[in-house]
C-alpha positions as protocol buffer text, in pm:
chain_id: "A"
residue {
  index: 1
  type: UNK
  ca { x: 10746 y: -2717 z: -505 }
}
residue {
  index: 2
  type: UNK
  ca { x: 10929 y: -3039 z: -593 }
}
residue {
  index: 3
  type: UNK
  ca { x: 10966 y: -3094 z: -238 }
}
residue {
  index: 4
  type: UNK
  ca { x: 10632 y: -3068 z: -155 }
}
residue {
  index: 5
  type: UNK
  ca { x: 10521 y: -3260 z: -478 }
}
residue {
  index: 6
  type: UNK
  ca { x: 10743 y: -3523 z: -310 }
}
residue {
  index: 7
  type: UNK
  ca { x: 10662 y: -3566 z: 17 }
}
residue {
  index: 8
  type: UNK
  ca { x: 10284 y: -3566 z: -118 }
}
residue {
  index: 9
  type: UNK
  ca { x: 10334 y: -3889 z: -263 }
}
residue {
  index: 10
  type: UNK
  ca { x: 10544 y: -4014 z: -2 }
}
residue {
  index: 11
  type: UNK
  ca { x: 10254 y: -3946 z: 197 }
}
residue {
  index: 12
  type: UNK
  ca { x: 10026 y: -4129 z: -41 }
}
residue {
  index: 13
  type: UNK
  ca { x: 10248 y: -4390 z: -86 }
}
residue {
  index: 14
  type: UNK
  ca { x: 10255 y: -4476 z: 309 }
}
residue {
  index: 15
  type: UNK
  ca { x: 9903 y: -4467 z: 332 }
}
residue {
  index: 16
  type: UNK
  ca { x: 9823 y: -4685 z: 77 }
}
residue {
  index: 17
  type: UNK
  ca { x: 10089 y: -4939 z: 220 }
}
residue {
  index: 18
  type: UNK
  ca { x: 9955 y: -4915 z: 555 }
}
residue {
  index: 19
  type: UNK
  ca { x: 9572 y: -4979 z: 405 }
}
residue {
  index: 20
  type: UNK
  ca { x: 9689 y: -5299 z: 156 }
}
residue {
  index: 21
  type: UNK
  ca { x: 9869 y: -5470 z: 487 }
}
residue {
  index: 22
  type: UNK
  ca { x: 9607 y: -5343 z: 661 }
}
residue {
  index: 23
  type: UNK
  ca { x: 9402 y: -5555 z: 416 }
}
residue {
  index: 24
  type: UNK
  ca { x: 9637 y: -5848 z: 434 }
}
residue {
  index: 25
  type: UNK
  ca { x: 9639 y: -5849 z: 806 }
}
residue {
  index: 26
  type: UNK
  ca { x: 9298 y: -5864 z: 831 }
}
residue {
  index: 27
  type: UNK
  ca { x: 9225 y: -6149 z: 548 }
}
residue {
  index: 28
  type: UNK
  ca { x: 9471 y: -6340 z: 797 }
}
residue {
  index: 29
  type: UNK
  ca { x: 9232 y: -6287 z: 1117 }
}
residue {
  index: 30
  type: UNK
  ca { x: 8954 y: -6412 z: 908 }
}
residue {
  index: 31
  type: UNK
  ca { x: 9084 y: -6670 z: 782 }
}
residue {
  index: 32
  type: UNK
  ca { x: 9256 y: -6832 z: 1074 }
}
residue {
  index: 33
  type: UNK
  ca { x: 8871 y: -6779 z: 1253 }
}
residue {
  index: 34
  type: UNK
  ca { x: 8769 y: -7056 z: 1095 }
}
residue {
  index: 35
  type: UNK
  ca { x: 9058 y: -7306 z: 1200 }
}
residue {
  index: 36
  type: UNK
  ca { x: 8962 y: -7529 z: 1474 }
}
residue {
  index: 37
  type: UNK
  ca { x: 9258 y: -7795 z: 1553 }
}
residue {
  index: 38
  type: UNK
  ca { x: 9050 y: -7947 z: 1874 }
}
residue {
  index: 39
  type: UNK
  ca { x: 9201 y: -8301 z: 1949 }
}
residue {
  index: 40
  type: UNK
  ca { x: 9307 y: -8370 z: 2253 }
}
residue {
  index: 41
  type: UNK
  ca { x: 9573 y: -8245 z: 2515 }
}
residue {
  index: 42
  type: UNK
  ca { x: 9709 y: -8210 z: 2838 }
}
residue {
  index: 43
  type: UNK
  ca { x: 9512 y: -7862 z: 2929 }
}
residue {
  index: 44
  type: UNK
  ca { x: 9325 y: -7614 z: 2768 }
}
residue {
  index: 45
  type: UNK
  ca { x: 9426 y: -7244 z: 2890 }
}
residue {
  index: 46
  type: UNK
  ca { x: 9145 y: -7011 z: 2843 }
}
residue {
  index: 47
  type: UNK
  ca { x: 9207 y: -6670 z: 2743 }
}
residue {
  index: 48
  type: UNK
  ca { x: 9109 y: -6412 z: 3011 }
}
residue {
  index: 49
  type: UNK
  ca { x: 8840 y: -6159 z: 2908 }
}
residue {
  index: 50
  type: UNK
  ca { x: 8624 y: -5864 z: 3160 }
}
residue {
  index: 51
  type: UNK
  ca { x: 8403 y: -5946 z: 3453 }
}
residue {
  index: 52
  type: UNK
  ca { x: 8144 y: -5781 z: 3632 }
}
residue {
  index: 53
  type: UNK
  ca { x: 8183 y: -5773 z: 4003 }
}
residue {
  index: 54
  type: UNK
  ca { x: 8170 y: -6222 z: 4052 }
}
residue {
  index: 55
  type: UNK
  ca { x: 8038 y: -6284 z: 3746 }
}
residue {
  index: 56
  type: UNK
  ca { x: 8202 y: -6338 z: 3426 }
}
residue {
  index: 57
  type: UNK
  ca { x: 8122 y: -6089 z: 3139 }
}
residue {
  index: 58
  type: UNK
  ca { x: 7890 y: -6228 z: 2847 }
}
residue {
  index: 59
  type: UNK
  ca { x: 8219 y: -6299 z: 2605 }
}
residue {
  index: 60
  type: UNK
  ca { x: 8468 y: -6466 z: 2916 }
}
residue {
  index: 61
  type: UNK
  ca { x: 8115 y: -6663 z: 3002 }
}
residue {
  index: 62
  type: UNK
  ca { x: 8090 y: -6813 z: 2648 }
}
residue {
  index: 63
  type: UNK
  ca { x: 8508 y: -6926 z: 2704 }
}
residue {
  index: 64
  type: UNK
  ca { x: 8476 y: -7036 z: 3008 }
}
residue {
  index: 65
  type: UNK
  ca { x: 8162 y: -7272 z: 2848 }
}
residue {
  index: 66
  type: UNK
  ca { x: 8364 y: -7388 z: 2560 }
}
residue {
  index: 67
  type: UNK
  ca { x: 8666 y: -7536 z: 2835 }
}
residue {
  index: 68
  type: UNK
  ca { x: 8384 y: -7671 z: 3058 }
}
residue {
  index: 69
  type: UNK
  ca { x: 8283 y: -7875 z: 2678 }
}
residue {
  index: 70
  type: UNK
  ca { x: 8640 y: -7974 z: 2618 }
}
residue {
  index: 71
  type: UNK
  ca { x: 8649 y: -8087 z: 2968 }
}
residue {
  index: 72
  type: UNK
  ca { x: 8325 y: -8296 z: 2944 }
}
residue {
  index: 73
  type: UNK
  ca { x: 8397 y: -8468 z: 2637 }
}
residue {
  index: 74
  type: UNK
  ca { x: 8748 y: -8564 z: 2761 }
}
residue {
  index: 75
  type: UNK
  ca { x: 8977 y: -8331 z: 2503 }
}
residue {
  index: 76
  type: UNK
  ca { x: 9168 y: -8225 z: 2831 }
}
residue {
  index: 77
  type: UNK
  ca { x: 9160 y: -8292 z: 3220 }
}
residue {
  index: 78
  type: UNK
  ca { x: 9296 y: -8021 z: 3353 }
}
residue {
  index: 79
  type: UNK
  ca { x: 9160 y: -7618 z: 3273 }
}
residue {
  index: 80
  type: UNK
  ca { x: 9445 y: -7329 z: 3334 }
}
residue {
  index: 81
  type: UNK
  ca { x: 9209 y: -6985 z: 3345 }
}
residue {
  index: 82
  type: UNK
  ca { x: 9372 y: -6685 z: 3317 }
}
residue {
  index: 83
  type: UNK
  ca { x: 9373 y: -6281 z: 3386 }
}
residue {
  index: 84
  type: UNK
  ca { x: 9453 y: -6057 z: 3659 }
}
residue {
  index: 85
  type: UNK
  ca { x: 9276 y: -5824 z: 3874 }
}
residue {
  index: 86
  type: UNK
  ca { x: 9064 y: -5514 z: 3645 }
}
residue {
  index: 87
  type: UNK
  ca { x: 8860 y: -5252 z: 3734 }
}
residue {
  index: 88
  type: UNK
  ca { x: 8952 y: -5249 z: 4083 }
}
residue {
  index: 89
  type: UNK
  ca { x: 8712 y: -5599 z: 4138 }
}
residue {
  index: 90
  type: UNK
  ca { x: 8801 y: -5775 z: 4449 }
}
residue {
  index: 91
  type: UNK
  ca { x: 8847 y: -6093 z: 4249 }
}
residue {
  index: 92
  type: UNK
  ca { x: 9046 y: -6168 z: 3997 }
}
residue {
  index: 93
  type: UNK
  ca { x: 8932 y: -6226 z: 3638 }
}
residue {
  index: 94
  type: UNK
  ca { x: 9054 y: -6574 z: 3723 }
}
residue {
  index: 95
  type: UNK
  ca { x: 8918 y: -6625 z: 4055 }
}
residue {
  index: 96
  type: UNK
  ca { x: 8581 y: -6558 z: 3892 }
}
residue {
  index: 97
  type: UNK
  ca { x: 8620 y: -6785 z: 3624 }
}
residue {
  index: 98
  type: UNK
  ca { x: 8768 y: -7090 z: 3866 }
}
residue {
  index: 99
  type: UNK
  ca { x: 8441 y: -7003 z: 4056 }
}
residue {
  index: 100
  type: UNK
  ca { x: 8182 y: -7018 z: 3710 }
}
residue {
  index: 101
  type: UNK
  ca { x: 8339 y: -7361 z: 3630 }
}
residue {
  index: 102
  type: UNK
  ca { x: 8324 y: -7496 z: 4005 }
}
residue {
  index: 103
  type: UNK
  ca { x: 7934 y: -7402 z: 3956 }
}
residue {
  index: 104
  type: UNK
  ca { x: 7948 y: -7597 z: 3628 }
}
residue {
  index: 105
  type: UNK
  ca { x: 8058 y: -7912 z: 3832 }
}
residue {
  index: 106
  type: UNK
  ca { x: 8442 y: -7888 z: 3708 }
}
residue {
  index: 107
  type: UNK
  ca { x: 8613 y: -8084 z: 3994 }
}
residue {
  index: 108
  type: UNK
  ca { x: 8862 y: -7820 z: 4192 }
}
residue {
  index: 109
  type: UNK
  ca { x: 9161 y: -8052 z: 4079 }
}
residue {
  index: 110
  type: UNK
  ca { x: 9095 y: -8003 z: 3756 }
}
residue {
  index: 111
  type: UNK
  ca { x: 9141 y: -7643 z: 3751 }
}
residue {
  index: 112
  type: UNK
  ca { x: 9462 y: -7421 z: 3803 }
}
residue {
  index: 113
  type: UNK
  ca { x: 9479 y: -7040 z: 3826 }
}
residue {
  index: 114
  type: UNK
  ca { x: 9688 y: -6758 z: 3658 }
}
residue {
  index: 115
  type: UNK
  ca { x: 9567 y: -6476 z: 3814 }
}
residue {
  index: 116
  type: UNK
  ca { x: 9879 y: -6202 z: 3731 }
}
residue {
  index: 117
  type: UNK
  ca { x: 9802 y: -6141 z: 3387 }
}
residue {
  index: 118
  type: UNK
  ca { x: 9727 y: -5848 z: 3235 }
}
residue {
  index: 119
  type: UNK
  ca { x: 9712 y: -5858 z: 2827 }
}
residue {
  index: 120
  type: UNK
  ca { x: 9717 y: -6195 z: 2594 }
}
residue {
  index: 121
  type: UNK
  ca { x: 10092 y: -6187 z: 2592 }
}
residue {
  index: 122
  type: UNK
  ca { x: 10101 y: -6213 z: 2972 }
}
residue {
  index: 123
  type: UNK
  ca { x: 9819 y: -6482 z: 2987 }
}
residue {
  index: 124
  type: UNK
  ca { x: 9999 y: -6740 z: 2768 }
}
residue {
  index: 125
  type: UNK
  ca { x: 10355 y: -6653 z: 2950 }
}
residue {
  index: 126
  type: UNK
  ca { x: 10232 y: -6694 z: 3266 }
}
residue {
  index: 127
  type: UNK
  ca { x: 10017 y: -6952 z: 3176 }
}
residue {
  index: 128
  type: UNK
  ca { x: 10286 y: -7142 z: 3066 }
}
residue {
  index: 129
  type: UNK
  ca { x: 10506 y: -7169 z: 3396 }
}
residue {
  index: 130
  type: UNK
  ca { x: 10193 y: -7284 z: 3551 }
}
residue {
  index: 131
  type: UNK
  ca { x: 10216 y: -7594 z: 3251 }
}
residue {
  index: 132
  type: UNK
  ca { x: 10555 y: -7668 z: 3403 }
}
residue {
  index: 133
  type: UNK
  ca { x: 10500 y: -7646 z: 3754 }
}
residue {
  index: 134
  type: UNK
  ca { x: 10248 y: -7908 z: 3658 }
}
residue {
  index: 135
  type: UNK
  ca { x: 10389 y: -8120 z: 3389 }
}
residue {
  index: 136
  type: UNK
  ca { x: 10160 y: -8037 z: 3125 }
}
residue {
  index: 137
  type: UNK
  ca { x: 10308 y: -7999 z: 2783 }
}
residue {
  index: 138
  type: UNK
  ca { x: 10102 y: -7891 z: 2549 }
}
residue {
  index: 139
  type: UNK
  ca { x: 9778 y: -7711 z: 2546 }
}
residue {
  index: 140
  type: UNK
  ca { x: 9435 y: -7594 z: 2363 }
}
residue {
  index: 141
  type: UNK
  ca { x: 9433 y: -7243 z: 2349 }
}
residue {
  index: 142
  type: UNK
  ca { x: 9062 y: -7120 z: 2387 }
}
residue {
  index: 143
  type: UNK
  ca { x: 8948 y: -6827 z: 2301 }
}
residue {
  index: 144
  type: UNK
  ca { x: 8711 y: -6673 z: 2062 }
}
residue {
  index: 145
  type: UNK
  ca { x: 8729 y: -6682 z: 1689 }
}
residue {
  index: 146
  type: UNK
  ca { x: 8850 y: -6312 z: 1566 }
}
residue {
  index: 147
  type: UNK
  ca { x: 9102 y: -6403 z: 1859 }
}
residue {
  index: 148
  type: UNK
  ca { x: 9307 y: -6696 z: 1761 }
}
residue {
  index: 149
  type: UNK
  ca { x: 9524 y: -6576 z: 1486 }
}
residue {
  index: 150
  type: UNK
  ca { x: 9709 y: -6316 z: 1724 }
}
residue {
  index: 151
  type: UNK
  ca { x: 9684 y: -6582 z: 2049 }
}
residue {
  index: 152
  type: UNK
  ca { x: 9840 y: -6882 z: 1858 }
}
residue {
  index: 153
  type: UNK
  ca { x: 10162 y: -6649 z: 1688 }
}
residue {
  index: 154
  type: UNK
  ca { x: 10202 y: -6531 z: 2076 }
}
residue {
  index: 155
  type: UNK
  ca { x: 10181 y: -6884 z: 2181 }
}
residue {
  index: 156
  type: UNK
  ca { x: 10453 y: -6972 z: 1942 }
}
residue {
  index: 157
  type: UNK
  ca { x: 10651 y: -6716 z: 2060 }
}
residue {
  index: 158
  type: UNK
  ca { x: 10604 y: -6819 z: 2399 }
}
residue {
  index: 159
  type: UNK
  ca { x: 10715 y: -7196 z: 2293 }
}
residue {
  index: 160
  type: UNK
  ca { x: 10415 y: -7349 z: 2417 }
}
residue {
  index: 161
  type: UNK
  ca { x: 10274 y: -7645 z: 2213 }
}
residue {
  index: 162
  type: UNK
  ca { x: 9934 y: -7542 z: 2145 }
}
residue {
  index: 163
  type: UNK
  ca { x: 9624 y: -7582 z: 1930 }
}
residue {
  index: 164
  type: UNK
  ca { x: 9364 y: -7344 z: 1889 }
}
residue {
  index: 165
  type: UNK
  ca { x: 9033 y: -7445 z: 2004 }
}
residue {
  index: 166
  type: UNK
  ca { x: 8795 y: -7118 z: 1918 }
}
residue {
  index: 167
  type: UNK
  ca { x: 8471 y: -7119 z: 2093 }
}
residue {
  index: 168
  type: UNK
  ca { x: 8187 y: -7164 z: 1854 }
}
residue {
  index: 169
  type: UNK
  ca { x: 7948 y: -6970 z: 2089 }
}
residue {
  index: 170
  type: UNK
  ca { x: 8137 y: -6636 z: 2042 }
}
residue {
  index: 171
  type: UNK
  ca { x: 7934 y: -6347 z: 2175 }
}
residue {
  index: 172
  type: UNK
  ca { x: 8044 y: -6185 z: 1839 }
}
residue {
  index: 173
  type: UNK
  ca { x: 7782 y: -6324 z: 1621 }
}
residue {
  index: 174
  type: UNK
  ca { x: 7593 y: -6016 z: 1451 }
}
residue {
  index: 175
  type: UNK
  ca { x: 7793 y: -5885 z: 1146 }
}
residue {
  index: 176
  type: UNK
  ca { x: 7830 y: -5533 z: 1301 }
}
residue {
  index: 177
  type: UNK
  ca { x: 7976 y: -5708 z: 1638 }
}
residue {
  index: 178
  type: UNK
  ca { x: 8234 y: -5907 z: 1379 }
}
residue {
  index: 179
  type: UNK
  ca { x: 8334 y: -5650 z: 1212 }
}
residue {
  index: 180
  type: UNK
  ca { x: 8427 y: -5443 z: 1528 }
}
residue {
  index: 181
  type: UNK
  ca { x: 8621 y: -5707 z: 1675 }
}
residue {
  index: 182
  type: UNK
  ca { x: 8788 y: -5783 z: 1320 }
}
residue {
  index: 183
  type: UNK
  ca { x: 8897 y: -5456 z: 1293 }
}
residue {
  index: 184
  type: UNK
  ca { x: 9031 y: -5452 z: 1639 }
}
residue {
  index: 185
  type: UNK
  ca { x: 9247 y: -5753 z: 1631 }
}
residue {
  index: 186
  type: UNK
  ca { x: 9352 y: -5634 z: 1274 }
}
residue {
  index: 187
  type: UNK
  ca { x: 9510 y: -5373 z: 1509 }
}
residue {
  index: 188
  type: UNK
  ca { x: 9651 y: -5548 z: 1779 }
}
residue {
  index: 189
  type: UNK
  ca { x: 9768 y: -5876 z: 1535 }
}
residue {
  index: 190
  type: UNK
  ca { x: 9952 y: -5542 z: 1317 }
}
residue {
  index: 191
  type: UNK
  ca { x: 10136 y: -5383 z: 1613 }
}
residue {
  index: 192
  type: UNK
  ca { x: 10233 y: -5774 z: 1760 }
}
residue {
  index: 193
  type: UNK
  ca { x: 10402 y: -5795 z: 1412 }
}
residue {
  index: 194
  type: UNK
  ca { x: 10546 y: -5456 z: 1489 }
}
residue {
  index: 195
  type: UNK
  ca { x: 10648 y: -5555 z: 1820 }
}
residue {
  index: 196
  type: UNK
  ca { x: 10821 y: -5878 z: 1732 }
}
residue {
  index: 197
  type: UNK
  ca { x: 11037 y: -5721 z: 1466 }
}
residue {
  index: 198
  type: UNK
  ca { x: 11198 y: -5473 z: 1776 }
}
């Protein structure tokens, strides 16, 4: 009985650790939300997010219209777009987002394309030997909000100067839609942690 009394409360112990970092974590992804370090740089890489056949999905759309902003108002000259091939499209998530901001007038020069990414991580590290291919040396990392907390610590890991540059059009807006995606990254932000202590 004193065995089982004690791996009861081992069991309750663990699960109240996992809910108060739980907690923590999430606090964090809040928080760092509402940082916005814009100034300017020598790109901005975009984070890659879904399409739907050509088009980019509602949340990659509002991205992709943040970068075209940064570009306009002179923050950075040059756009790196990112993501790979998904859901067996014929283009590339960053084919179709070098095509959105050639219809928003971005100049082709102006825009280079990582299109072998698969997840954040890859996104920033390929992303990042397209930066030195090109001379670039530091970056604004666009993405949206919930987002940035988990992007920047991978683009610190990835030694890439960066600043994050959340879009402030975020197709997360209702509570119920912030919530979701708070609780996600929560998730993914926890296991990064996880994965950088192996």
């Amino acid at each position: 009985m004193k065995a089982v009394k004690k791996v009861g409360i081992l069991f309750v112990v663990s699960v109240a650790a996992v809910l108060v970092i739980g907690c923590i974590n999430a606090l964090s992804v809040f928080n760092y939300s509402l940082v916005d370090e814009t100034h300017t740089a020598d790109c901005a890489i975009v984070a890659g997010a879904a399409v739907r056949g050509d088009q980019p999905s509602p949340v990659f759309q509002e991205r992709l219209n943040h970068a075209v902003a940064l570009y306009r108002d002179g923050y950075v000259k040059t756009l790196i777009v990112t993501g790979g091939y998904s859901n067996n499209n014929a283009l590339s998530d960053a084919a179709v987002a070098r095509r959105y901001l050639l219809a928003q007038n971005v100049p082709d020069q102006a825009i280079l394309v990582e299109d072998r990414s698969q997840v954040t991580r890859e996104n920033l590290r390929y992303a990042k030997a397209i930066m030195a291919l090109n001379q670039l040396n530091n970056a604004l990392i666009v993405s949206d909000p919930m987002h940035m907390k988990r992007i920047m610590l991978i683009a610190k890991d990835e030694r890439i100067e960066a600043w994050s540059s959340p879009t402030p059009t975020s197709r997360y807006h209702s509570f119920g839609t912030k919530a979701r995606f708070l609780i996600s990254e929560t998730f993914w932000y926890s296991l990064y942690l996880v994965y950088r202590l192996l």
